[in-house]
VOGU-3710 file (C-alpha; in Angstrom, 3 decimals, decimal comma):
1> xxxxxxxxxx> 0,000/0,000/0,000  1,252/3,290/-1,038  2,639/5,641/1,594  -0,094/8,973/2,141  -0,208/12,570/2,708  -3,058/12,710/5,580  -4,872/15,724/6,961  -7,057/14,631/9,403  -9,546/17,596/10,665  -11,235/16,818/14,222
11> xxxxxxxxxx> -11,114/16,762/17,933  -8,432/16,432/20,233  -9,470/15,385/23,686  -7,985/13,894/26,757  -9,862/11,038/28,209  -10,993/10,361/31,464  -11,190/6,705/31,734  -12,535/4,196/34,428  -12,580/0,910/34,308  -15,545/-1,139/35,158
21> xxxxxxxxxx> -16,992/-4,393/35,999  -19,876/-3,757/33,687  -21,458/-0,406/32,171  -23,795/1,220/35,154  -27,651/1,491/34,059  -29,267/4,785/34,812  -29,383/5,886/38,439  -26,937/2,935/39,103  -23,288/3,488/41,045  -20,913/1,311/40,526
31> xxxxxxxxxx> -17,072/1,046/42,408  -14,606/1,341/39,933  -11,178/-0,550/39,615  -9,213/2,201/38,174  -8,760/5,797/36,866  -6,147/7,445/33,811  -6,119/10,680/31,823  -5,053/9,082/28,155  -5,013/11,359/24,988  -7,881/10,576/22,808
41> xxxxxxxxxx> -10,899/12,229/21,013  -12,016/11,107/17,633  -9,372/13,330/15,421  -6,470/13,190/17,295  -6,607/9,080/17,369  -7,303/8,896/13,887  -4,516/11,050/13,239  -2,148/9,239/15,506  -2,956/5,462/14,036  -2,336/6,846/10,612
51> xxxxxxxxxx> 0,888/8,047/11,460  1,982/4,851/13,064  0,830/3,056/10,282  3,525/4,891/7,989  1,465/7,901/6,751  2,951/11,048/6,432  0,232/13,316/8,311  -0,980/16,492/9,695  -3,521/17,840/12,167  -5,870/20,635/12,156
61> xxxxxxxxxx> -8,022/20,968/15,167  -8,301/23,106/18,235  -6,892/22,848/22,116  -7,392/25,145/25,186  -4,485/26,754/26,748  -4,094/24,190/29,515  -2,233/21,088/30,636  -4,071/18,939/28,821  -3,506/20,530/25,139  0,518/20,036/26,439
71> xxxxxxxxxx> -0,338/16,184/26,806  -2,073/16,010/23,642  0,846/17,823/21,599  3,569/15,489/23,224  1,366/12,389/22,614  1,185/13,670/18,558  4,106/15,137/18,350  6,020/11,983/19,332  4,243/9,779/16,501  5,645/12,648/14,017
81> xxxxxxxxxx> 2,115/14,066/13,395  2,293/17,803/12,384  1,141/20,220/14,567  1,704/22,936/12,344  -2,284/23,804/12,075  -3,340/23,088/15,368  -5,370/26,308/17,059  -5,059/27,421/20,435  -8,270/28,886/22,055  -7,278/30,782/25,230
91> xxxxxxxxxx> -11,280/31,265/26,300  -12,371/27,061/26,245  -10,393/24,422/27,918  -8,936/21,053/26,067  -11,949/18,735/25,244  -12,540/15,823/26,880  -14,182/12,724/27,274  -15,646/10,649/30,352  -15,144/7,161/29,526  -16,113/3,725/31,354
101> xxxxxxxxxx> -14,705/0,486/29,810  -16,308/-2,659/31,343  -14,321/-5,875/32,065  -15,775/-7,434/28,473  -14,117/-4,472/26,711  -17,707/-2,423/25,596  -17,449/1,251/26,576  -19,691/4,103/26,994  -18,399/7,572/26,357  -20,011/11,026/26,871
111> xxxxxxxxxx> -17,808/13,725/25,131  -17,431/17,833/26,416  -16,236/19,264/23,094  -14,317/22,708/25,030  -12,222/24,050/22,595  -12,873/21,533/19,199  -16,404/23,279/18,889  -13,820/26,735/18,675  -12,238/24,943/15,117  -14,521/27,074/12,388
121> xxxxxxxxxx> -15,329/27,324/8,518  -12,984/30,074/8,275  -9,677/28,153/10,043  -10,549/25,490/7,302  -11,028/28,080/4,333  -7,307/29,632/5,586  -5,524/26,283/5,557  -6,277/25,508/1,327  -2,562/24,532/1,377  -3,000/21,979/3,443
131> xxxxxxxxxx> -5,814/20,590/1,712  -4,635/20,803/-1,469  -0,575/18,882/-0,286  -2,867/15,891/0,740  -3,783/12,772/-0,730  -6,474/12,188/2,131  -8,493/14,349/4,094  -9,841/12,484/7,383  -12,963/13,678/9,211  -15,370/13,166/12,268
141> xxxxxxxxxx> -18,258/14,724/13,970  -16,689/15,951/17,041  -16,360/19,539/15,679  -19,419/22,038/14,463  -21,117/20,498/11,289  -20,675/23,795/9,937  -16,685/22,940/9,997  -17,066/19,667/8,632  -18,987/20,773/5,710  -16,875/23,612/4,916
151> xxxxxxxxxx> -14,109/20,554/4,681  -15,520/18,788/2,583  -16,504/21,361/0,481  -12,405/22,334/0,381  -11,726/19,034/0,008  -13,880/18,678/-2,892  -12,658/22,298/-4,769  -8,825/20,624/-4,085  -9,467/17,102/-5,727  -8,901/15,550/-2,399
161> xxxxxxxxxx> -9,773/11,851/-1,054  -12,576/12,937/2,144  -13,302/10,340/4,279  -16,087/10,949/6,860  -16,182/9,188/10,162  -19,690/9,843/11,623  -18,477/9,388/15,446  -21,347/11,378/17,432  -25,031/12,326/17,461  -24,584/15,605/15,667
171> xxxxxxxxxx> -27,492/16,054/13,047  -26,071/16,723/9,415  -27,950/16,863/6,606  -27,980/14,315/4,021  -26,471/17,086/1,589  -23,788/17,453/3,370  -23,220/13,682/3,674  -23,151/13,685/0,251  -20,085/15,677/-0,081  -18,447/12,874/1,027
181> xxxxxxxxxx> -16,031/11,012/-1,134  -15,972/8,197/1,704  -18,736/7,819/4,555  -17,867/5,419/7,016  -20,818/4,678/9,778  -21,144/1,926/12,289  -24,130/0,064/12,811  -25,477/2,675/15,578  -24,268/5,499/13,625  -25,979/4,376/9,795
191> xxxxxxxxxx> -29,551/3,425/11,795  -28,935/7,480/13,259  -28,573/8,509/9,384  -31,142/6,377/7,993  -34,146/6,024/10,225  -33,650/2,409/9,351  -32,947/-0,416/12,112  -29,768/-3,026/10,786  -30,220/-6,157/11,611  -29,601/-8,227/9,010
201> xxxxxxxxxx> -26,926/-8,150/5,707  -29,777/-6,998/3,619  -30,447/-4,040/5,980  -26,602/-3,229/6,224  -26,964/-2,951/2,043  -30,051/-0,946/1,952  -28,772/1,497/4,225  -25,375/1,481/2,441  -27,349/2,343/-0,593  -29,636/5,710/0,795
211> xxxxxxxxxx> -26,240/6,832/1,983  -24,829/6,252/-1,862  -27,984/7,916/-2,926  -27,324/10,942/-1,054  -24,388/11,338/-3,588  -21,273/9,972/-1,807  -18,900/8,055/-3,502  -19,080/5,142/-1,024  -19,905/3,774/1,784  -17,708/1,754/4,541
221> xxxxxxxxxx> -20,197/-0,113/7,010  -18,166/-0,633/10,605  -20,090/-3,690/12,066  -18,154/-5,060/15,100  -17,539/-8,745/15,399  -19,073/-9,373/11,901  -16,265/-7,083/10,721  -17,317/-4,623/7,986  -18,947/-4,095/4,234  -17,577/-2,243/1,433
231> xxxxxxxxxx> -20,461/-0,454/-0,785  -19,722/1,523/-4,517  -21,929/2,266/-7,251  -20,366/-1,103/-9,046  -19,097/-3,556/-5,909  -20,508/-4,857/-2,638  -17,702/-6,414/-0,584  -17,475/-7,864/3,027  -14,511/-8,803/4,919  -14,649/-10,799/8,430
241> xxxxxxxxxx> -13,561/-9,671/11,698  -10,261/-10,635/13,501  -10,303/-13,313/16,370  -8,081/-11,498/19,095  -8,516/-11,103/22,916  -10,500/-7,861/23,478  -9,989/-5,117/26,357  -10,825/-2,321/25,245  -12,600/-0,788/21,953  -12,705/2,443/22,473
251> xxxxxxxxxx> -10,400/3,625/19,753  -11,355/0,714/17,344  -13,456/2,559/15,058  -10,577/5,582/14,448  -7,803/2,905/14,006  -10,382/1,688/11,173  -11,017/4,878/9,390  -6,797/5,819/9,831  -6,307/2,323/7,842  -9,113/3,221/5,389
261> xxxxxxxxxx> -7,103/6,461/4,376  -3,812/4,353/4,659  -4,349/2,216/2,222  -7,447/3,292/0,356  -7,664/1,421/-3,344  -11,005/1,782/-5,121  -9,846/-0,785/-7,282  -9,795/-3,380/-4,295  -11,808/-2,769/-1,488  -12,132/-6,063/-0,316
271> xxxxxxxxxx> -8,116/-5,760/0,405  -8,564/-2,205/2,146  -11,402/-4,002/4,475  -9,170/-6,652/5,308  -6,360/-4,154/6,387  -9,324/-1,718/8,033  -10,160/-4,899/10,067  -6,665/-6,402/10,893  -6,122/-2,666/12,237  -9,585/-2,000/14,140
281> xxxxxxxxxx> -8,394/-5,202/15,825  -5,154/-4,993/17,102  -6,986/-1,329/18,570  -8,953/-3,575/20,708  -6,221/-5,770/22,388  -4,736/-2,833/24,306  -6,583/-0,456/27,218  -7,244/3,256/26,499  -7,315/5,321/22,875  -3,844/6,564/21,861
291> xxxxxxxxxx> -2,081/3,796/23,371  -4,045/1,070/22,111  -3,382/2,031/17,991  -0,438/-0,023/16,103  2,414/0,091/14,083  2,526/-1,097/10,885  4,713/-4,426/11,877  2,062/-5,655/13,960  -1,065/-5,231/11,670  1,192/-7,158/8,737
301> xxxxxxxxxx> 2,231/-9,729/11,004  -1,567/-10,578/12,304  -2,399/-10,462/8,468  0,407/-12,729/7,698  -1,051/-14,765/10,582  -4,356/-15,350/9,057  -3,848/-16,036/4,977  -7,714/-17,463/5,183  -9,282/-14,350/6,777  -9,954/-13,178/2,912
311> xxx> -12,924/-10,741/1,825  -15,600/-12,007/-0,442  -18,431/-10,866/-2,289
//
């Protein structure tokens, strides 16, 4: 897969994580086992797996003026991810994220945006240059819609690769999902976009196809243990999930969209899924965001590992 130029626009947050024996229920407390800040938020670990995985990449987001933006730029900064475009607000503090992680790995997050909800339409409109040096332009919902679009839109007037991550419960519009060269929802996220409930393959592919009809390119269908579907106006591809021992998935999904931009090849998708899911894997075999995404050595060996894990139509 060829080495890429990344810009990945998004959040930067530090998570607050506690581990579990089982997500609470409403009105429930439960004693937890332990506590870390870790750097996360949706951007910033998309930004950081594509860099380990051998990409060449940048970051444009926005931090507060506070310890925590230090702890983010160290935790970048050390995979060699540019900081070059990354904002400082003075007025909002660092986002972050609350974070419990159960003893069978499932999470539930609630995210305070602070200072990524500061990243507007006009900081995307005065970086063009660093839209139009990349080969990929990575994206989430953790910032205003109003940025996102504005993104795409740039990424569009550039000739840029955009990849959209859905990643929250923002509303967007399905015009603006259309702008999309890439959308890339998980089950949750598509059934949010679509008003329809997934349940079976045939629902994954009829929701794959209202996205495609609201004029993306494609669609990339995250789906957990079943591992994930590729959708195009000519192809409809599904690769299986990786057998590995899961702790933790909380930065799964943005190790998945970082391979997608890695090694994005229209003219195989099936192989891109397989690499997606090899990556999204490995995420899950490690606790906390940042610290659970690999280098390139380990996805090839665990795809080395399993010859027989092959996509099919």
């Amino acid at each position: 897969m060829t080495k890429r130029k990344i810009l990945v626009v998004g959040s930067a947050n530090i998570d607050l994580v506690t581990r579990v024996s089982r997500i609470p229920k409403p009105g429930e407390t439960l004693i937890g086992s332990s506590f870390q800040t870790v750097c996360g938020g949706k951007g910033a670990n998309q930004a950081m797996a594509a860099a380990r995985l051998g990409a060449s990449v940048s970051f444009l987001g926005c931090v507060g003026e506070d310890g925590f933006a230090g702890q983010q730029r160290a935790s970048l900064g050390a995979a060699g991810v540019n900081l070059d475009y990354l904002k400082v607000d003075r007025d909002q503090p660092t986002g972050t994220a609350v974070i419990e992680v159960s003893d069978a790995g499932e999470n539930s997050i609630v995210v305070v945006p602070g200072a990524n909800f500061s990243l507007g339409p006009d900081d995307i409109y005065a970086r063009r240059g660093a839209f139009e040096a990349a080969d990929v332009v990575l994206l989430q919902l953790e910032v205003p819609v109003e940025t996102v679009e504005a993104a795409l839109d740039l990424a569009r007037e550039c000739g840029v690769l955009s990849i959209l991550d859905i990643g929250s419960d923002q509303t967007i519009t399905p015009a603006a999902l259309g702008k999309a060269s890439v959308i890339s929802p998980n089950r949750s996220e598509a059934e949010h976009l679509t008003g329809k409930a997934i349940q079976t393959h045939a629902d994954v592919l009829e929701a794959a196809h209202i996205l495609l009809g609201y004029g993306a390119g494609h669609v990339v269908m995250k789906l957990g243990s079943e591992g994930s579907r590729y959708v195009g106006p000519a192809s409809d591809q599904h690769a299986d999930a990786f057998t590995v021992s899961v702790i933790d998935t909380t930065a799964a999904g943005d190790a998945f969209t970082a391979a997608l931009g890695v090694g994005w090849d229209p003219a195989d998708p099936g192989g891109v899924l397989r690499f997606a899911n090899a990556v999204g894997a490995l995420a899950t075999t490690r606790a906390g965001a940042q610290p659970s995404l690999p280098e390139r050595d380990a996805v090839s060996a665990l795809l080395a590992e399993n010859p027989s894990n092959a996509s099919c139509d």
